[in-house]
BANU-413997 format. One record per residue (C-alpha): residue in three letters; x, y, z. Coordinates in steps of 0.02 Angstrom, whole numbers. Example, Ala and Ser with C-alpha at 12.3 -4.5 7.8 and 13.67 -1.06 7.14 Angstrom:
BEGIN
SITE r X Y Z
SITE ALA 615 -225 390
SITE SER 684 -53 357
This chain:
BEGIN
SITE r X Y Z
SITE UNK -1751 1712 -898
SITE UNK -1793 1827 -1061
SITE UNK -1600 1904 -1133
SITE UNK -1592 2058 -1210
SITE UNK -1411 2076 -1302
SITE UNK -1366 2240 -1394
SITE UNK -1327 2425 -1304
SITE UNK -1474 2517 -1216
SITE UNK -1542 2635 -1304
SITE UNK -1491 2549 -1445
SITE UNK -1563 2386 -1539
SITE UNK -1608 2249 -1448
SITE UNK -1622 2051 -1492
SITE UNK -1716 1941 -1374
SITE UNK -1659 1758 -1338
SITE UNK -1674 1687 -1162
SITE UNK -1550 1623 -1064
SITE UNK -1510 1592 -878
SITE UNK -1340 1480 -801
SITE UNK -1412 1331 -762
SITE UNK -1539 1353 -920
SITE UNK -1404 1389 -1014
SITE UNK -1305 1218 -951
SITE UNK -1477 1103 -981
SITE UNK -1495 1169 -1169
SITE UNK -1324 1122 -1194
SITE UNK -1323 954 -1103
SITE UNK -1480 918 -1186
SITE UNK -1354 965 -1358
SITE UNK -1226 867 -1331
SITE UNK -1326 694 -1256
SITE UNK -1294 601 -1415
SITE UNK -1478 549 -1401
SITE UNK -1421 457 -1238
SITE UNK -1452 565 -1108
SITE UNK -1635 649 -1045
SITE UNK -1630 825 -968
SITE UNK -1776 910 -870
SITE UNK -1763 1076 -808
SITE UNK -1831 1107 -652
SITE UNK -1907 1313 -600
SITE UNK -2046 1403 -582
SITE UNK -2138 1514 -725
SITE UNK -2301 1611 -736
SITE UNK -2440 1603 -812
SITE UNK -2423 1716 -955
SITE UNK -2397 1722 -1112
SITE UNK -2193 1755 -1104
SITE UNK -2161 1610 -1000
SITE UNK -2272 1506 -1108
SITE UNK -2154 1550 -1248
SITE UNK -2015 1484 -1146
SITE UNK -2082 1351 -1105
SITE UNK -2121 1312 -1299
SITE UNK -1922 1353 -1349
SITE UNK -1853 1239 -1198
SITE UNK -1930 1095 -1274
SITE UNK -1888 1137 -1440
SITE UNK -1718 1113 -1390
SITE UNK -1748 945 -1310
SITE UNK -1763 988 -1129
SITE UNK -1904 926 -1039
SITE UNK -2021 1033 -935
SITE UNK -2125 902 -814
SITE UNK -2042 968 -662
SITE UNK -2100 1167 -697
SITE UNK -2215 1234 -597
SITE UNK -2327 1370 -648
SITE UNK -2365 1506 -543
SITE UNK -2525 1618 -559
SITE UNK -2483 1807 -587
SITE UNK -2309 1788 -578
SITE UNK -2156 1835 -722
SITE UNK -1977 1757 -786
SITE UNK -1853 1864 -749
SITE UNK -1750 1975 -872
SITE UNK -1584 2021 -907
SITE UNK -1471 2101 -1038
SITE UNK -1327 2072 -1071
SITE UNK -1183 2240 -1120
SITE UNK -1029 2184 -1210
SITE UNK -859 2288 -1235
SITE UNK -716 2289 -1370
SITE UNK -636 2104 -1295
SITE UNK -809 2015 -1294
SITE UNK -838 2036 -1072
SITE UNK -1000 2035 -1036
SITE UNK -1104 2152 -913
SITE UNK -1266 2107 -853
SITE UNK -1414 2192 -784
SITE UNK -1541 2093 -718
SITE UNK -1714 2127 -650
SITE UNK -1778 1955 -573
SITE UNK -1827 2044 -384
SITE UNK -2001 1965 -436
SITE UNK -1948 1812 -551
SITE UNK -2047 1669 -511
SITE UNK -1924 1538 -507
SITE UNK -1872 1607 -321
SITE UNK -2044 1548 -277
SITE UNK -2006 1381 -331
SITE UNK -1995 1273 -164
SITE UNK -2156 1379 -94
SITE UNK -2274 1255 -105
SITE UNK -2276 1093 6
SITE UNK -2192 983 -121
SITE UNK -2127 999 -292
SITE UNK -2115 882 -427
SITE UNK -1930 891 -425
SITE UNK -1919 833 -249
SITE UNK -2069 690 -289
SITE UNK -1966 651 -442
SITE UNK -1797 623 -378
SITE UNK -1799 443 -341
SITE UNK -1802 432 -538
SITE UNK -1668 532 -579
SITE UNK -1487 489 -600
SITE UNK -1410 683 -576
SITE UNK -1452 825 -519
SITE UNK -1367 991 -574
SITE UNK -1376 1158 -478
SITE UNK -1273 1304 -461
SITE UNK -1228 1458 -341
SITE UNK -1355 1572 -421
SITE UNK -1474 1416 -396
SITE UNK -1457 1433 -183
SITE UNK -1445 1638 -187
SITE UNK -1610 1664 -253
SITE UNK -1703 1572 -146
SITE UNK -1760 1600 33
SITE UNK -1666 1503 183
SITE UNK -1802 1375 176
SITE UNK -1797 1347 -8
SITE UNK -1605 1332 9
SITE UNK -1638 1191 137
SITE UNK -1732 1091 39
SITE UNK -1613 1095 -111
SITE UNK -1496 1043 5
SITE UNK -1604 900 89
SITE UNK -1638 847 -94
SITE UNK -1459 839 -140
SITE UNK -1395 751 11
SITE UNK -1552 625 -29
SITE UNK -1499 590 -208
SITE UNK -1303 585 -167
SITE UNK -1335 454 -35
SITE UNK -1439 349 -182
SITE UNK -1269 357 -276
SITE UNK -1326 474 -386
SITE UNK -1234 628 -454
SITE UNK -1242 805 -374
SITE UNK -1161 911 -472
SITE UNK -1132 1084 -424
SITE UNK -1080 1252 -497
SITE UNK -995 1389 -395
SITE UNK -1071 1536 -496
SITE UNK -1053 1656 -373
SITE UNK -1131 1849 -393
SITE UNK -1102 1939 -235
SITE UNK -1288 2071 -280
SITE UNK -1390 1899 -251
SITE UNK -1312 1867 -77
SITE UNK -1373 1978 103
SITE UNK -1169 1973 123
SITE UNK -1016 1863 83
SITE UNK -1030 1758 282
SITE UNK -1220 1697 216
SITE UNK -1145 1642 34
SITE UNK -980 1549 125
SITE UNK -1108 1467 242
SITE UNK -1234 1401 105
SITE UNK -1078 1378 -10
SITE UNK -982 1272 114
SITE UNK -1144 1156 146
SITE UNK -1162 1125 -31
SITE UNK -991 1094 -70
SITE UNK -990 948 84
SITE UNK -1155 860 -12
SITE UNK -1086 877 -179
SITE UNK -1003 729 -271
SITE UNK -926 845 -412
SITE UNK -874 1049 -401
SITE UNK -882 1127 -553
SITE UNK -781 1284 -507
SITE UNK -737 1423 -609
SITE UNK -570 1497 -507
SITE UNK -584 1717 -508
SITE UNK -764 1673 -422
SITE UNK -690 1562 -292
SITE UNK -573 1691 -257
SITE UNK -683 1828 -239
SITE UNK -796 1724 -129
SITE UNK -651 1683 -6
SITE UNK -571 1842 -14
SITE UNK -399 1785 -99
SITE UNK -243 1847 -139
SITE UNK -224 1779 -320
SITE UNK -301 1655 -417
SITE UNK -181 1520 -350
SITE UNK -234 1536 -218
SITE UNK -407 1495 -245
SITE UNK -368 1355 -350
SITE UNK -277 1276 -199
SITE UNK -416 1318 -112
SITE UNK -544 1234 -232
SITE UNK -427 1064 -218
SITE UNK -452 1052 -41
SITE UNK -640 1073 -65
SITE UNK -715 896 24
SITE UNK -781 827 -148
SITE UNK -707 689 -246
SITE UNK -709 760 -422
SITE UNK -666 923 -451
SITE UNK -644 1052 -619
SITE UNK -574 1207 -600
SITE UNK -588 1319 -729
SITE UNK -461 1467 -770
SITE UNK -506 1549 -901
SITE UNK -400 1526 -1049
SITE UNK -277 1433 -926
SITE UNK -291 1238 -938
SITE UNK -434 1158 -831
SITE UNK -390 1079 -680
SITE UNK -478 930 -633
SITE UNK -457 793 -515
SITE UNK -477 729 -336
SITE UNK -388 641 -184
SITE UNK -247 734 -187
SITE UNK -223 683 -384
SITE UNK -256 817 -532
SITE UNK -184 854 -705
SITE UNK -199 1004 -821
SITE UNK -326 980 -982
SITE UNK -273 1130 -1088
SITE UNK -421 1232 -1169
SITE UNK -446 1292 -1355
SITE UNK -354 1458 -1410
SITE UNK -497 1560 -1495
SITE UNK -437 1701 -1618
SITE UNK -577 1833 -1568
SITE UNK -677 1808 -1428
SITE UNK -871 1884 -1456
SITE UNK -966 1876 -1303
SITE UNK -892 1778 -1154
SITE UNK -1075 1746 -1087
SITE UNK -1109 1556 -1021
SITE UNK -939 1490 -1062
SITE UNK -957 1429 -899
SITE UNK -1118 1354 -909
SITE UNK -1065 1262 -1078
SITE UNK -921 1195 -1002
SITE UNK -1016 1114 -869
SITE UNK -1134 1046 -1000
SITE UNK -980 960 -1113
SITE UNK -919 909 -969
SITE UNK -1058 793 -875
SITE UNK -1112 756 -1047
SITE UNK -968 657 -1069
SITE UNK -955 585 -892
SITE UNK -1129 547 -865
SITE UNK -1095 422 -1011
SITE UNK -943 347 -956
SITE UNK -781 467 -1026
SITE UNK -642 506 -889
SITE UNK -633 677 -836
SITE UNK -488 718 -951
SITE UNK -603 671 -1098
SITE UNK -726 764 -1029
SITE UNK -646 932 -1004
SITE UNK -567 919 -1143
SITE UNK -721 933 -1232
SITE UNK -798 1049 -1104
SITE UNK -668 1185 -1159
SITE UNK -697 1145 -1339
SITE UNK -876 1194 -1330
SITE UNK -844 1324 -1225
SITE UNK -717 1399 -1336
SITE UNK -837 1382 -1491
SITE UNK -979 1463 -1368
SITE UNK -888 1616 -1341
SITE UNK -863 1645 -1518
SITE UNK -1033 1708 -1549
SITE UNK -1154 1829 -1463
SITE UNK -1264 1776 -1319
SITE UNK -1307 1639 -1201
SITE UNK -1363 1497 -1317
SITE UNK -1274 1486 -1492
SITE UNK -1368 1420 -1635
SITE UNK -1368 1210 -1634
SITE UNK -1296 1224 -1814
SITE UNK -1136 1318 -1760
SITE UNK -1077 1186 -1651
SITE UNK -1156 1012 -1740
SITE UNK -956 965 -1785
SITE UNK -952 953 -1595
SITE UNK -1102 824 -1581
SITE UNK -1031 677 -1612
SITE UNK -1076 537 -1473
SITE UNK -939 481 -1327
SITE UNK -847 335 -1424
């Protein structure tokens, strides 16, 4: 998606931006040179989404599997910040083409997959597509995770994208039962479920039928884990905190970084929350690559 950051009416800057965009630019970051990362959506044929396109690889993410679609737009969004750094977004992606991504027959994702070791995808991922888009990603996930491949996913959860909270559960629960890691950050999971207090949902989030889960808390430690077995990885106090956008999506991205080349989980949210914390420090989605290069050094 384009990002606008500033105040309306005010100045503007453009970047782009999007959570699972956000998570492959970072991933793509942090490989050490080790690790390959396409991004799989849907664009049009203008001029904007060729400039996209153009920045994308720039930053080392591949763009094979993107299809593009004739007459159609990227979505937009811009981001409002107050005094503490919180973010507020406004989006206008009704008409975005990637929700038009699994209309054609076949995809080059799903003709792909056999060739992939992981696949990534979040909640925002399944709400903007149609029911038989969503069933596809799902097929495609259960096809890869029977492989032995990873299927990560990411509860991102935004109640506006969903017809009501019973059709989010439902696609939320099937995920969750093809996924091989849960990458879940805890106030969503709450507010998906409905629960008291964010205990609660982290208890909740344990008994979740995957084998490797994070939950993140905010400036609480992570916790990750599985089987019944978990530990606390503490994050990274920051001093002022800028703009809270995709410290989420950065954490997932430090964190399969690291595991998709062999670190255990605590190594791997450890460093999660470190880029995370150094993420939040500046203003939008995607920080410059020079302002977190101390960060870059390869597992080992």
């Amino acid at each position: 998606m384009l990002e606008l950051q500033g105040q309306a009416f005010g100045q503007l800057r453009q970047s782009f931006g999007g959570d699972t965009l956000n998570t492959a630019v970072y991933l793509a970051r942090c490989g050490g040179g080790q690790l390959r990362v396409h991004y799989a959506t849907a664009l049009g044929d203008d001029s904007l989404s060729a400039g996209l396109l153009e920045r994308w690889a720039a930053e080392g993410v591949h763009t094979g599997l993107v299809q593009r679609l004739p007459g159609r737009l990227p979505g937009l969004y811009l981001i409002e910040l107050d005094d503490g750094g919180e973010r507020r977004f406004h989006y206008w992606r009704g008409q975005a083409a990637a929700r038009a991504y699994f209309d054609t027959a076949t995809t080059a994702l799903e003709e792909q997959a056999d060739a992939l070791d992981a696949l990534y995808l979040s909640g925002i991922s399944l709400a903007i597509l149609p029911p038989s888009g969503r069933e596809r990603v799902l097929a495609l996930m259960a096809h890869m995770r029977a492989a032995g491949k990873v299927v990560a996913f990411d509860n991102n959860y935004r109640p506006r994208l969903w017809e009501s909270v019973a059709d989010a559960r439902y696609w939320y629960g099937r995920a969750f039962a093809t996924a091989s890691i849960a990458l879940i950050t805890a106030d969503d999971h709450q507010a998906l479920h409905g629960l008291p207090s964010l205990e609660a949902a982290v208890s909740a989030a344990q008994a979740l039928p995957v084998e490797e889960v994070a939950i993140k808390r905010g400036s609480l430690p992570t916790v990750i884990g599985g089987d019944g077995t978990w530990q606390e990885v503490a994050t990274e106090a920051v001093a002022r905190v800028v703009d809270t956008t995709a410290a989420g999506d950065s954490f997932a991205a430090g964190y399969l970084s690291q595991r998709l080349r062999g670190a255990a989980p605590a190594e791997a949210a450890a460093f999660g929350n470190r880029l995370a914390a150094r993420v939040i420090q500046h203003p939008g989605a995607l920080i410059p690559r020079d302002a977190m290069q101390d960060l870059l050094a390869p597992v080992g």
